[in-house]
N, CA, C and O atoms as a Tinker XYZ file with bonds, in Angstrom:
   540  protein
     1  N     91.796000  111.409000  101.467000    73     2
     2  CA    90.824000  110.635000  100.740000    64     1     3
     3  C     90.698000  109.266000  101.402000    63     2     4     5
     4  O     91.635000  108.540000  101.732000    81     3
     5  N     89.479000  109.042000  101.536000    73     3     6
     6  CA    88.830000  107.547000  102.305000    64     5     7
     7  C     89.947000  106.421000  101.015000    63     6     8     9
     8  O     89.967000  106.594000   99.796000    81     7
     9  N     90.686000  105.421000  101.737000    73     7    10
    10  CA    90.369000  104.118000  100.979000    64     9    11
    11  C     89.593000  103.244000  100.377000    63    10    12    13
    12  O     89.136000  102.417000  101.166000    81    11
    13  N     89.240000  103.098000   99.188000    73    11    14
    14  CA    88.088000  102.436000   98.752000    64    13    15
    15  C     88.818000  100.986000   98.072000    63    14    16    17
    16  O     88.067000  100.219000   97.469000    81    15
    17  N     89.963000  100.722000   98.166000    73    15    18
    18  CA    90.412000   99.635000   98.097000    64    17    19
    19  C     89.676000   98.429000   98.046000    63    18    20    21
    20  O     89.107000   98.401000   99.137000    81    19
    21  N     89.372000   97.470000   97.447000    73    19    22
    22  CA    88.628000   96.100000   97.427000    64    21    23
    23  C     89.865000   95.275000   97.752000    63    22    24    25
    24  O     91.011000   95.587000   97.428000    81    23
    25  N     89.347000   93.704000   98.729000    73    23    26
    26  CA    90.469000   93.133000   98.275000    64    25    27
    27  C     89.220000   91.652000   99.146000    63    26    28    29
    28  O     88.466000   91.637000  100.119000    81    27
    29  N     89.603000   90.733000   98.179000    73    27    30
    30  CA    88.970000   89.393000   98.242000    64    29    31
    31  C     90.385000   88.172000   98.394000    63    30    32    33
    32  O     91.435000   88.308000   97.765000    81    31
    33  N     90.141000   87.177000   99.225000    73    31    34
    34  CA    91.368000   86.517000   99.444000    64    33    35
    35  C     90.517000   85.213000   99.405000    63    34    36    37
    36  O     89.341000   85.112000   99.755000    81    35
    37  N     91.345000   84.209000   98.905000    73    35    38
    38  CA    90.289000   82.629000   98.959000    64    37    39
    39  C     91.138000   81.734000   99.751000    63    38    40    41
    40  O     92.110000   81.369000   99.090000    81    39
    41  N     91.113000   81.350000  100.703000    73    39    42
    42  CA    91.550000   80.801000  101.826000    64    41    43
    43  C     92.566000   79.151000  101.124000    63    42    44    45
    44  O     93.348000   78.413000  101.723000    81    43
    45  N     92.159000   79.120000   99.920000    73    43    46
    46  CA    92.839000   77.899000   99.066000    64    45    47
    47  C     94.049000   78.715000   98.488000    63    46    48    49
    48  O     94.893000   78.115000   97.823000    81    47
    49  N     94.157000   79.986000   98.704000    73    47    50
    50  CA    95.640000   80.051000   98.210000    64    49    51
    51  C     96.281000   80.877000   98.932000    63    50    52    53
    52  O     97.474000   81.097000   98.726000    81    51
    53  N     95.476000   81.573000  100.065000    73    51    54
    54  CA    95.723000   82.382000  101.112000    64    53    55
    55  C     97.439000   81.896000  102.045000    63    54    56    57
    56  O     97.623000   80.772000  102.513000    81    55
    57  N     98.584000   83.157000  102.124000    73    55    58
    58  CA    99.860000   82.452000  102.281000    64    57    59
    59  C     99.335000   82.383000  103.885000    63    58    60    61
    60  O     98.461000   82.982000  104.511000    81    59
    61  N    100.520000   81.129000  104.293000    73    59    62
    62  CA   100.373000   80.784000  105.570000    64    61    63
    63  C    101.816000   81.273000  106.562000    63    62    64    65
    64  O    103.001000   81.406000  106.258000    81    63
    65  N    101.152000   81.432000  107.705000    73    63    66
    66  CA   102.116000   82.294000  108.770000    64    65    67
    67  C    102.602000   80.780000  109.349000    63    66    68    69
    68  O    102.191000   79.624000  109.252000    81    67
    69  N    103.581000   81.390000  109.925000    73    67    70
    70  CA   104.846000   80.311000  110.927000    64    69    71
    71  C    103.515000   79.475000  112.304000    63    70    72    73
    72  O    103.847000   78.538000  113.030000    81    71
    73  N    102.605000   79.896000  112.320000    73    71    74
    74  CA   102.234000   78.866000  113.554000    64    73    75
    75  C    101.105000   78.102000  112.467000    63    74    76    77
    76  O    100.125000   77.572000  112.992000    81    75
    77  N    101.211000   78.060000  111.308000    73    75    78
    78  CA    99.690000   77.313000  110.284000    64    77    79
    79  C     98.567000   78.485000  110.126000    63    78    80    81
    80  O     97.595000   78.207000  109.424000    81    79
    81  N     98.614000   79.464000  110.582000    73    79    82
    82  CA    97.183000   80.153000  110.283000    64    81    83
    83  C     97.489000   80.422000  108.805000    63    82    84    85
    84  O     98.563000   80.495000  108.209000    81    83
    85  N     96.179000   80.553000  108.381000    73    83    86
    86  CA    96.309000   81.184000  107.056000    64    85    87
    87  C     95.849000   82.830000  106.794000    63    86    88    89
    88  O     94.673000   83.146000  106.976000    81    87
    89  N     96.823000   83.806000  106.372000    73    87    90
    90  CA    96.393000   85.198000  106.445000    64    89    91
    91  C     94.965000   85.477000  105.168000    63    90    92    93
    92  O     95.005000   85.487000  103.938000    81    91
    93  N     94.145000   85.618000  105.853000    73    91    94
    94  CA    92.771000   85.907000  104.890000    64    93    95
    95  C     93.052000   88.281000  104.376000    63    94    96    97
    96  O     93.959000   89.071000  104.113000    81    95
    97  N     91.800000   88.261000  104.521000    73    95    98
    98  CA    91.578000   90.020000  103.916000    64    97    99
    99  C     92.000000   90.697000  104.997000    63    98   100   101
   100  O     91.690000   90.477000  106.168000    81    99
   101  N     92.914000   91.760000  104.457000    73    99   102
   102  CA    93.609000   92.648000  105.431000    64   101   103
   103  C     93.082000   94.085000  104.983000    63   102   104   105
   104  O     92.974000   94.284000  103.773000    81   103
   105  N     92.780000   94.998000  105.788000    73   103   106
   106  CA    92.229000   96.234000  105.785000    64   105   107
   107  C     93.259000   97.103000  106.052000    63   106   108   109
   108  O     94.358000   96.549000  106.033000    81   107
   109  N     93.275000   98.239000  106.286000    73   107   110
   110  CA    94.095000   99.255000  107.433000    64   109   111
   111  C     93.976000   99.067000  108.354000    63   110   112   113
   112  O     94.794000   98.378000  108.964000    81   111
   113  N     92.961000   99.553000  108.893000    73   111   114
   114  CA    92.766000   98.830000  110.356000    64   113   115
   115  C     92.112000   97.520000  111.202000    63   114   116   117
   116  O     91.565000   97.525000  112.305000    81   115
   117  N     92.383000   96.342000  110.233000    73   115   118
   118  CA    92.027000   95.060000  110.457000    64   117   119
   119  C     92.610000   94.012000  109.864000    63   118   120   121
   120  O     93.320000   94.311000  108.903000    81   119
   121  N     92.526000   92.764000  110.161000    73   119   122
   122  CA    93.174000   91.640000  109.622000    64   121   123
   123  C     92.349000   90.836000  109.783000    63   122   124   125
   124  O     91.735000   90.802000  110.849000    81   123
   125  N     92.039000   89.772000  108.563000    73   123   126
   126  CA    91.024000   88.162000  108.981000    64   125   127
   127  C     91.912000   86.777000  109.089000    63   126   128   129
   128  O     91.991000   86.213000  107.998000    81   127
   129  N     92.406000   86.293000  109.863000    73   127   130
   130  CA    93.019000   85.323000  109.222000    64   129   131
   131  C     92.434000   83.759000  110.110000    63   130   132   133
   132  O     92.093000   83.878000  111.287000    81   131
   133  N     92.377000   82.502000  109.495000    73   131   134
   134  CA    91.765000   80.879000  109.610000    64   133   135
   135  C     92.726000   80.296000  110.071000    63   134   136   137
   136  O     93.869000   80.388000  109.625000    81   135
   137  N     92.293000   79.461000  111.253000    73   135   138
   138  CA    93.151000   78.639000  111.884000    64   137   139
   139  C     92.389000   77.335000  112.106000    63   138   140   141
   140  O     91.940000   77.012000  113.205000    81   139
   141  N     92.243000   76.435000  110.731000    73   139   142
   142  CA    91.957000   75.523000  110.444000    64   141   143
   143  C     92.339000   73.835000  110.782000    63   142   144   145
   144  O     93.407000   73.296000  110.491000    81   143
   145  N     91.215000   73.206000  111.440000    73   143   146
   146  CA    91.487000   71.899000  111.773000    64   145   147
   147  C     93.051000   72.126000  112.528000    63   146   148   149
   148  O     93.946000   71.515000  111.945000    81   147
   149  N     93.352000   72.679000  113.371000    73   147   150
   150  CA    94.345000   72.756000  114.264000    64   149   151
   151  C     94.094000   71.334000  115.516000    63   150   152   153
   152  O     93.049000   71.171000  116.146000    81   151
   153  N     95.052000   70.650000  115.602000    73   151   154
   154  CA    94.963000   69.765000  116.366000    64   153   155
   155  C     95.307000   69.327000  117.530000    63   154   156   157
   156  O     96.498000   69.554000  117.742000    81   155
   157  N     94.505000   68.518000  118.822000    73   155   158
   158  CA    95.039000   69.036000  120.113000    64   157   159
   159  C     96.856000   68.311000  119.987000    63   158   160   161
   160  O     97.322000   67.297000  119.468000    81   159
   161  N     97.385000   69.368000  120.694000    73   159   162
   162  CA    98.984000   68.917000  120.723000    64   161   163
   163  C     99.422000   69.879000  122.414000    63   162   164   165
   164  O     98.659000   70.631000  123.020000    81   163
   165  N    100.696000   69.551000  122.759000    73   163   166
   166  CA   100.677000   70.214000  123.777000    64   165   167
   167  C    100.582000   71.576000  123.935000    63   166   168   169
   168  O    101.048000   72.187000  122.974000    81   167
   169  N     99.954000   72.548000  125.185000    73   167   170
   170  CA    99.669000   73.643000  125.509000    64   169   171
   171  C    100.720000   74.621000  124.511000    63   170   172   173
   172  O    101.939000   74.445000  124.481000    81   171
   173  N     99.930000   75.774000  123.635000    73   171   174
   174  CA   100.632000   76.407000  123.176000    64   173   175
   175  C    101.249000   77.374000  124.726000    63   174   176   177
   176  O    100.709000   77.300000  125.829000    81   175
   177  N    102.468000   78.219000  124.397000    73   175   178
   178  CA   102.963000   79.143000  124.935000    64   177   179
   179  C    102.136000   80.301000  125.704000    63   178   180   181
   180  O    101.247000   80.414000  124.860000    81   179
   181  N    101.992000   80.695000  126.121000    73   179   182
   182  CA   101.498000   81.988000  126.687000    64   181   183
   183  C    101.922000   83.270000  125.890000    63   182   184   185
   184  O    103.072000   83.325000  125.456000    81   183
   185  N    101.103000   84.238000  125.691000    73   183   186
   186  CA   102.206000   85.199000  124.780000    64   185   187
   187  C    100.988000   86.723000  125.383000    63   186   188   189
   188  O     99.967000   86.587000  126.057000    81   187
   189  N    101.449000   87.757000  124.964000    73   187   190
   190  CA   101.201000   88.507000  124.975000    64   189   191
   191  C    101.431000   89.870000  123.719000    63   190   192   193
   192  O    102.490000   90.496000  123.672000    81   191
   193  N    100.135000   90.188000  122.676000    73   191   194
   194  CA   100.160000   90.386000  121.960000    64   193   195
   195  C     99.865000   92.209000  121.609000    63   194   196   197
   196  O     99.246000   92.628000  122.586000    81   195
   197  N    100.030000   93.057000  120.866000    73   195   198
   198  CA   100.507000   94.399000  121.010000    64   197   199
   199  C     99.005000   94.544000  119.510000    63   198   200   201
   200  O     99.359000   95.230000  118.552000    81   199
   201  N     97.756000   94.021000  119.433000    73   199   202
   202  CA    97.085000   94.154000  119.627000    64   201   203
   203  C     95.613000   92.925000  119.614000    63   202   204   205
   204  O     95.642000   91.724000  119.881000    81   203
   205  N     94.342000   93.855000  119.171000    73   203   206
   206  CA    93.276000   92.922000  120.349000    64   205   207
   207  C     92.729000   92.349000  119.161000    63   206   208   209
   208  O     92.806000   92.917000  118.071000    81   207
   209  N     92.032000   90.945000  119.382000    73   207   210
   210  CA    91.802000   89.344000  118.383000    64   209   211
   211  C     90.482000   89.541000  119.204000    63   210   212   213
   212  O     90.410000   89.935000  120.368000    81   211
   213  N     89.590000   89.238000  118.482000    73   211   214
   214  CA    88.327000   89.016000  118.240000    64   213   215
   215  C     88.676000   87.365000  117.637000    63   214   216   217
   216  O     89.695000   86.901000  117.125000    81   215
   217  N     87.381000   86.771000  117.948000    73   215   218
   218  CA    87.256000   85.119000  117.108000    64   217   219
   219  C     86.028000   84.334000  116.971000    63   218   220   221
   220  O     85.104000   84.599000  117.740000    81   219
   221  N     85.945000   83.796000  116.466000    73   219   222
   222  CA    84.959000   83.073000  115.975000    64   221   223
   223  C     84.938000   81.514000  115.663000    63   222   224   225
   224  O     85.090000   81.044000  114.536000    81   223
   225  N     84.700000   80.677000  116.986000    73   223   226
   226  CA    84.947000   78.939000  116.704000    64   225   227
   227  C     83.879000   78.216000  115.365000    63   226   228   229
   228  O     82.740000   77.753000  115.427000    81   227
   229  N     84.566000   78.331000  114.532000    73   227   230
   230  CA    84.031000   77.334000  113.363000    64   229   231
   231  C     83.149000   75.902000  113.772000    63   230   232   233
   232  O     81.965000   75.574000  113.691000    81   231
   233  N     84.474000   75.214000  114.279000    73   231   234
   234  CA    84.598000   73.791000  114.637000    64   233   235
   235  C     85.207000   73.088000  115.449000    63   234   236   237
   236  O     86.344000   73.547000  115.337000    81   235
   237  N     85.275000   72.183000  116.299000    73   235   238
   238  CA    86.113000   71.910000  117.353000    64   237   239
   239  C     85.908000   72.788000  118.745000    63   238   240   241
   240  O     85.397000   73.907000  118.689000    81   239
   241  N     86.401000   72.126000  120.164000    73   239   242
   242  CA    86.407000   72.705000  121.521000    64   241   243
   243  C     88.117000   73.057000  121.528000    63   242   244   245
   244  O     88.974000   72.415000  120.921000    81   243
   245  N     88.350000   74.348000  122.458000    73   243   246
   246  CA    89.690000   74.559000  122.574000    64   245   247
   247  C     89.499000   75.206000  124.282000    63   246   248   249
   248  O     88.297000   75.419000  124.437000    81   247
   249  N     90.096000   75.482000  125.253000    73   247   250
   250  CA    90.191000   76.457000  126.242000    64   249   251
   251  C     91.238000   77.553000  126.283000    63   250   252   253
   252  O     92.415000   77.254000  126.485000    81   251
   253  N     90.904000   78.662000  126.121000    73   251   254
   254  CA    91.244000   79.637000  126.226000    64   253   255
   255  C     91.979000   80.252000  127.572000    63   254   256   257
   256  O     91.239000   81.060000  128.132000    81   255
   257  N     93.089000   80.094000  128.145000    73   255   258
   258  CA    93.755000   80.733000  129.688000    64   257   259
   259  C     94.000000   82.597000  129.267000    63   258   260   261
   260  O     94.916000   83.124000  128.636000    81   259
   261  N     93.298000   82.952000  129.639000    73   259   262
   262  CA    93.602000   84.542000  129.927000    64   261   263
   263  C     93.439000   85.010000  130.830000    63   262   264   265
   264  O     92.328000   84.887000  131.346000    81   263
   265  N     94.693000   85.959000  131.628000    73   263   266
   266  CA    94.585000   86.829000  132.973000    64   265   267
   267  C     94.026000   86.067000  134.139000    63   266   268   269
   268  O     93.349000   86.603000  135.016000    81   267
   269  N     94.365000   84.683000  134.107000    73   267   270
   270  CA    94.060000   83.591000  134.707000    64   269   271
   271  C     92.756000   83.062000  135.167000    63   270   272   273
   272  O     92.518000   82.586000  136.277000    81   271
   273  N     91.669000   83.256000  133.840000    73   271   274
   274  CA    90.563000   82.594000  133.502000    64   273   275
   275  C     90.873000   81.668000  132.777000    63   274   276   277
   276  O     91.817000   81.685000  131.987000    81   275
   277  N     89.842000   80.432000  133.032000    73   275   278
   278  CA    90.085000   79.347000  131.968000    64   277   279
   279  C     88.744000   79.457000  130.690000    63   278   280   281
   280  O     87.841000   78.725000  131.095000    81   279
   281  N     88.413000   79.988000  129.582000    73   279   282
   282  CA    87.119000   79.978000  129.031000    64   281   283
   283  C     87.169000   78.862000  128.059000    63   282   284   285
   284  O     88.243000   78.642000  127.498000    81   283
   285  N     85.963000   78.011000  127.750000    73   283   286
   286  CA    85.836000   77.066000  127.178000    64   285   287
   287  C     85.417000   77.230000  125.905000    63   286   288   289
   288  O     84.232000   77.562000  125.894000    81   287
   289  N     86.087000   77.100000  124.381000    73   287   290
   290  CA    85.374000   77.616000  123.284000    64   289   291
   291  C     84.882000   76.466000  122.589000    63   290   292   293
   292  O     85.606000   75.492000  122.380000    81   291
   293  N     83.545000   76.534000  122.176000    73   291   294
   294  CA    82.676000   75.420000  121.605000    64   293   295
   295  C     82.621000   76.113000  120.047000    63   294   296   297
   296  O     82.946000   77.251000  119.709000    81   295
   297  N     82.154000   75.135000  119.336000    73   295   298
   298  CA    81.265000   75.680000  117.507000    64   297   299
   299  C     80.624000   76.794000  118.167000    63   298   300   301
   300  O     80.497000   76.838000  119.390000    81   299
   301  N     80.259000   77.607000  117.458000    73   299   302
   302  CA    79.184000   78.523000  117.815000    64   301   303
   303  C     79.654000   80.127000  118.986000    63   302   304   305
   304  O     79.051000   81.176000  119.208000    81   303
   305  N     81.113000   79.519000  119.520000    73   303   306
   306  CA    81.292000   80.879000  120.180000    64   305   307
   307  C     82.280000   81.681000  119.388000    63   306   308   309
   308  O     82.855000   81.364000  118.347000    81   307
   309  N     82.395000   83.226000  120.372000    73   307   310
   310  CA    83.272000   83.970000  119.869000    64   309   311
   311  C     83.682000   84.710000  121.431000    63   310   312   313
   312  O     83.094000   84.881000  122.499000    81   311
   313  N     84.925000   84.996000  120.916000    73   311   314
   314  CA    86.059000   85.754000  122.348000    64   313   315
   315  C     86.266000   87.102000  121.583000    63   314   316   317
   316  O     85.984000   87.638000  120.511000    81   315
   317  N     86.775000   87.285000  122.496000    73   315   318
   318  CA    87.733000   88.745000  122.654000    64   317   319
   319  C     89.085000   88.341000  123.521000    63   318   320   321
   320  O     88.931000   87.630000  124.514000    81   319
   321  N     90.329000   88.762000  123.171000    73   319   322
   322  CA    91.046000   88.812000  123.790000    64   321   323
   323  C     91.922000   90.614000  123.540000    63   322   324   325
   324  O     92.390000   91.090000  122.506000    81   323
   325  N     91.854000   91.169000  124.844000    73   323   326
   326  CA    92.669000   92.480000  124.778000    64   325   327
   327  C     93.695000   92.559000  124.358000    63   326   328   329
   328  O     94.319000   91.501000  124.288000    81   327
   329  N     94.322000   93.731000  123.914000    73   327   330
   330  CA    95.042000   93.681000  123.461000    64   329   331
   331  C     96.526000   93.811000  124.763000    63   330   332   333
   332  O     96.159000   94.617000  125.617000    81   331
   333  N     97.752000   93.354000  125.046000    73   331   334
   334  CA    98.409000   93.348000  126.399000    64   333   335
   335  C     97.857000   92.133000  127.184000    63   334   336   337
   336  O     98.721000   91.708000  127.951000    81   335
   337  N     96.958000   91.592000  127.230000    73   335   338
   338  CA    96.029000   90.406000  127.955000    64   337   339
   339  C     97.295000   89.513000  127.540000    63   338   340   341
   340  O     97.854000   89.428000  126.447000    81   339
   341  N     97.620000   88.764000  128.968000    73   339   342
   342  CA    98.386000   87.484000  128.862000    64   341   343
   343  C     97.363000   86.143000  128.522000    63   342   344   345
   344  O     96.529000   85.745000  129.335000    81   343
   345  N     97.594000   85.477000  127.075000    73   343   346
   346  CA    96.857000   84.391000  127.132000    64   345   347
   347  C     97.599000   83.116000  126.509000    63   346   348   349
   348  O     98.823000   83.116000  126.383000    81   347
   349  N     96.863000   82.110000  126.154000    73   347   350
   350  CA    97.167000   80.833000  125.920000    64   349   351
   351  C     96.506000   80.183000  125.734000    63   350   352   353
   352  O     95.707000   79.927000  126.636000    81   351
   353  N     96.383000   79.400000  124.290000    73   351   354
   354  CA    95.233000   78.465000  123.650000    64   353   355
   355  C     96.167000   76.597000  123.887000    63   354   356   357
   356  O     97.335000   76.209000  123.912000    81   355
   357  N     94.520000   75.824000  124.037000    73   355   358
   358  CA    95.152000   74.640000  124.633000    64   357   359
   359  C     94.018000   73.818000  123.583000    63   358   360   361
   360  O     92.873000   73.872000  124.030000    81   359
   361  N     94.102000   73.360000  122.776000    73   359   362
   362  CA    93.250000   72.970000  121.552000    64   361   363
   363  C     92.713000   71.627000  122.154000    63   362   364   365
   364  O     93.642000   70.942000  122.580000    81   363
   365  N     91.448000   71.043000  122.314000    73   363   366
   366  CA    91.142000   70.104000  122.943000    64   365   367
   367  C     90.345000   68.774000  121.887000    63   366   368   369
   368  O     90.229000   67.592000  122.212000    81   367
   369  N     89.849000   69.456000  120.503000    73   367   370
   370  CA    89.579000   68.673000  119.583000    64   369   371
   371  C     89.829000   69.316000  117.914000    63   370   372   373
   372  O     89.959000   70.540000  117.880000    81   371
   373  N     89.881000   68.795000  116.955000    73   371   374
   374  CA    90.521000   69.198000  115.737000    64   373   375
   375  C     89.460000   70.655000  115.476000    63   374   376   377
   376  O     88.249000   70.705000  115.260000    81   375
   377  N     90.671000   71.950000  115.625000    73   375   378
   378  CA    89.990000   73.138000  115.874000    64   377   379
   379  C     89.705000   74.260000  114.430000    63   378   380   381
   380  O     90.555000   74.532000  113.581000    81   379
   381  N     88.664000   74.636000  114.461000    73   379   382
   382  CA    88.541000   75.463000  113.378000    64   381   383
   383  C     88.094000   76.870000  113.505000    63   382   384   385
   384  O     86.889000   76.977000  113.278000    81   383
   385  N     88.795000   78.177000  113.849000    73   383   386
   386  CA    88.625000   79.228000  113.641000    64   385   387
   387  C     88.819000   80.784000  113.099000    63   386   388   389
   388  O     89.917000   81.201000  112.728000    81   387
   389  N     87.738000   81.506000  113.100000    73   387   390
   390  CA    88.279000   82.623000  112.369000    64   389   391
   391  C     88.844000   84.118000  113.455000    63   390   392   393
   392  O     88.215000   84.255000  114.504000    81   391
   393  N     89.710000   84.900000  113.228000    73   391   394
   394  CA    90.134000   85.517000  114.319000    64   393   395
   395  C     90.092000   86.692000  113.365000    63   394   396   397
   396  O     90.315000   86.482000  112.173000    81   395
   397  N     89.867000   87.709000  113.726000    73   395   398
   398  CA    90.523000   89.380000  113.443000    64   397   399
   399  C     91.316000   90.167000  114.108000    63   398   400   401
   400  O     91.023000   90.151000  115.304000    81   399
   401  N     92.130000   90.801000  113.878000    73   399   402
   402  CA    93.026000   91.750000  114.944000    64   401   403
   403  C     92.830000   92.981000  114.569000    63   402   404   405
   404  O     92.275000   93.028000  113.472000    81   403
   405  N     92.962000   93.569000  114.834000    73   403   406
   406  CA    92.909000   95.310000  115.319000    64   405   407
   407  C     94.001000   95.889000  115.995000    63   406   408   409
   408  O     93.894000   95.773000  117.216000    81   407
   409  N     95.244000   96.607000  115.528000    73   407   410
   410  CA    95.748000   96.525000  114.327000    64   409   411
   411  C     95.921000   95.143000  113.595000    63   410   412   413
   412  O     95.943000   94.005000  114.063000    81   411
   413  N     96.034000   95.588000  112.320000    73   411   414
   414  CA    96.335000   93.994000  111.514000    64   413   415
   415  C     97.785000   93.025000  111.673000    63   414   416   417
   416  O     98.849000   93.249000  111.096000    81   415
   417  N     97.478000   91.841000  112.672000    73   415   418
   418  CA    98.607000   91.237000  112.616000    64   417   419
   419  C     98.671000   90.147000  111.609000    63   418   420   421
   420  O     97.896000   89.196000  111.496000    81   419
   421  N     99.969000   90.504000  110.724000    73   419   422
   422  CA   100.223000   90.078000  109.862000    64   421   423
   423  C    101.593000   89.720000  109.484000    63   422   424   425
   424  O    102.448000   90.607000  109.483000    81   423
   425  N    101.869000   88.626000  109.191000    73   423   426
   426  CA   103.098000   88.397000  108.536000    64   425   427
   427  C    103.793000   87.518000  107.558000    63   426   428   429
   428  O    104.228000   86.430000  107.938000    81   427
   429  N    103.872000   87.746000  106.841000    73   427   430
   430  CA   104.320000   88.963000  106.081000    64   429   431
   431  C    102.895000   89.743000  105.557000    63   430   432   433
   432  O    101.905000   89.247000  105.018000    81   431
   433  N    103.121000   90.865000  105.851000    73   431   434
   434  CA   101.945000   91.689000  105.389000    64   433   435
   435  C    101.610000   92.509000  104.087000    63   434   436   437
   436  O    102.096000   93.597000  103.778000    81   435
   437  N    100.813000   91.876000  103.482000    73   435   438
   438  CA   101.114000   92.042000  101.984000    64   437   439
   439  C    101.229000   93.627000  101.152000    63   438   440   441
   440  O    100.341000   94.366000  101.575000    81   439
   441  N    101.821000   94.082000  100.431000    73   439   442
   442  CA   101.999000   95.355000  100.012000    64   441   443
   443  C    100.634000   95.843000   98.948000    63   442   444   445
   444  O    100.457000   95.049000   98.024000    81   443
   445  N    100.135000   96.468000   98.965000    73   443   446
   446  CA    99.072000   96.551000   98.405000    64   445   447
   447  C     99.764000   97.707000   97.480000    63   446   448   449
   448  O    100.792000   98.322000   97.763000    81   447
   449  N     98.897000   97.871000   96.213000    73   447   450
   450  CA    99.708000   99.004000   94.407000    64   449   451
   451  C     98.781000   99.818000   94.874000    63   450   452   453
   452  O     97.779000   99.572000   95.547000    81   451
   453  N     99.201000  100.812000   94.458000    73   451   454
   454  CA    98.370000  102.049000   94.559000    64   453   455
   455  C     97.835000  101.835000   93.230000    63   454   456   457
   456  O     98.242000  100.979000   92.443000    81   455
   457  N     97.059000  102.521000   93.060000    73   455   458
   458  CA    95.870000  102.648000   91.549000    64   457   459
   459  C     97.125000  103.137000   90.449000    63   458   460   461
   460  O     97.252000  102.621000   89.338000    81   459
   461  N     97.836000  104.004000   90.871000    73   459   462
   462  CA    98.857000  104.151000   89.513000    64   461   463
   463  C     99.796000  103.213000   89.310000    63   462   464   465
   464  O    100.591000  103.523000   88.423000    81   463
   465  N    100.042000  101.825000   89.996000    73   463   466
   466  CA   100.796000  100.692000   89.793000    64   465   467
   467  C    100.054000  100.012000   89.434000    63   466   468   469
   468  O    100.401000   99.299000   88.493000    81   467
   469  N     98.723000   99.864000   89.945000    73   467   470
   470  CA    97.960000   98.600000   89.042000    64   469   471
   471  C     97.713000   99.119000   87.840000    63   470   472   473
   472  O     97.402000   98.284000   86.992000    81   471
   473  N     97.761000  100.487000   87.417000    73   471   474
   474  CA    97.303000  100.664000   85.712000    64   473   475
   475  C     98.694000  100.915000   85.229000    63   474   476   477
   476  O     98.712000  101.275000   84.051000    81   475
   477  N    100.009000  100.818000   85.870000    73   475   478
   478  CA   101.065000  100.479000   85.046000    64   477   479
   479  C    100.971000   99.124000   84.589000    63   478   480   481
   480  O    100.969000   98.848000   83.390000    81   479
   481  N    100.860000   97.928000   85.866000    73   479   482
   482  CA   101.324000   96.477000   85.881000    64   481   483
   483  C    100.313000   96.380000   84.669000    63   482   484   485
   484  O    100.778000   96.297000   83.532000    81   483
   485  N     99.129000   96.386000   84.846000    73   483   486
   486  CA    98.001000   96.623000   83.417000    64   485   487
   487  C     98.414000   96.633000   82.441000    63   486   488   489
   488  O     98.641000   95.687000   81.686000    81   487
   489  N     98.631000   98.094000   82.260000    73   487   490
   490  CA    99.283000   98.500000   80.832000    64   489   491
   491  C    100.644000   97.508000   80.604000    63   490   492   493
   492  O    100.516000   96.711000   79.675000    81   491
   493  N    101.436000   97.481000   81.058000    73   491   494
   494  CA   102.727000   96.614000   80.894000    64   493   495
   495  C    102.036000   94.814000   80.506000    63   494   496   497
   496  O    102.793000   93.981000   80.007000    81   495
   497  N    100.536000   94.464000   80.837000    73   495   498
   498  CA   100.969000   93.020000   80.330000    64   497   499
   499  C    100.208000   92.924000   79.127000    63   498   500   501
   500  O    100.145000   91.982000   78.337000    81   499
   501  N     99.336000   94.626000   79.084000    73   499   502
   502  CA    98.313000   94.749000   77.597000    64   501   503
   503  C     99.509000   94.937000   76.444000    63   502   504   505
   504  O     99.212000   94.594000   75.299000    81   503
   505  N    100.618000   95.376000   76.651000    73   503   506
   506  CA   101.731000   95.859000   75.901000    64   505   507
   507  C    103.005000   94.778000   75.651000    63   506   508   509
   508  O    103.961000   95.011000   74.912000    81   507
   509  N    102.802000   93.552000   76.427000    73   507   510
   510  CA   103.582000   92.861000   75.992000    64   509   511
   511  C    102.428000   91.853000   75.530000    63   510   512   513
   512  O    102.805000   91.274000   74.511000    81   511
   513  N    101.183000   91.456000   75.919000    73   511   514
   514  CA   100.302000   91.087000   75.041000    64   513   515
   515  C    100.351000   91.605000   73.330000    63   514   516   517
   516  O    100.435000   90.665000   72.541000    81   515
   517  N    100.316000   92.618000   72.885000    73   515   518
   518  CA   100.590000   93.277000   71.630000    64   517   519
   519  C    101.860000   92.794000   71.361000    63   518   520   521
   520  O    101.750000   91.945000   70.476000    81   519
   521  N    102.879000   92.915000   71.663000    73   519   522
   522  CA   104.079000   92.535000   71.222000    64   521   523
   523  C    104.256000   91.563000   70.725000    63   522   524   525
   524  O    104.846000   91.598000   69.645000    81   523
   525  N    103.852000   90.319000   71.249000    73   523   526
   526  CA   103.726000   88.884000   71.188000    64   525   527
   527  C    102.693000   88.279000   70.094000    63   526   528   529
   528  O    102.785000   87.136000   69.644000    81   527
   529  N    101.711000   89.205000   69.740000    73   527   530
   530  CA   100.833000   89.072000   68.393000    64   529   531
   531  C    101.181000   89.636000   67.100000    63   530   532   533
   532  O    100.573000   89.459000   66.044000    81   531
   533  N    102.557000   90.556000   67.359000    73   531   534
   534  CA   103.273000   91.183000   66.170000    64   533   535
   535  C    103.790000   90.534000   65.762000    63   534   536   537
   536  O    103.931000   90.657000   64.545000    81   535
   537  N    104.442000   89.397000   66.428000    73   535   538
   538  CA   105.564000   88.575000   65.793000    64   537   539
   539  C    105.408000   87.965000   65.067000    63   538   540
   540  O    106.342000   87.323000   64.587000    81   539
């Protein structure tokens, strides 16, 4: 059976990962997550990642080093980076963007209820709701 799962995330309470991004809506096979007003500081690391980021510059210029291209990201663009691609972001003014991965990188990656846990957790707060009006 297809997943028909909904899931809406608001970036004001969205938890945040170890480098500041904030993890937005996660799919099965996708992840959204904001890397907001990031500021130039020295050259991040080089890394190489096990899968592929798509992005989208909000706000701010950053340069992008991959497979030893330098690409320049302005407002208005979007990358690809492969997945195995050696790269490295070098933030050049207060940066704002949105990225997706394919698989979803995530961490901590949130556990999603199956339909028979959300109509337990349900039932369990309609039932201590009642309880609490008996008294």
């Amino acid at each position: 059976m297809a997943d028909k799962s909904i899931t809406k995330v608001s970036s004001s309470y969205a938890p945040k990962g170890p480098a500041g991004q904030k993890y937005l809506a996660s799919g099965v096979q996708l992840s959204m997550r904001l890397w907001e007003k990031e500021h130039p500081a020295e050259d991040k690391p080089e890394t190489v990642r096990d899968y592929e980021t798509i992005g989208f510059v909000i706000e701010g210029k950053a340069e992008l080093y991959i497979e030893g291209q330098r690409i320049l990201l302005d407002s208005g663009d979007s990358w690809v980076v492969p997945k195995g691609a050696k790269h490295r972001y070098k933030i050049l003014e207060p940066f704002t963007a949105v990225e997706v991965t394919n698989p979803p990188a995530e961490f901590p990656r949130p556990r999603r209820l199956s339909t028979r846990e959300e109509k337990r957790k349900s039932h369990a707060k309609q039932t201590s709701s009642v309880a609490k009006a008996q008294r």
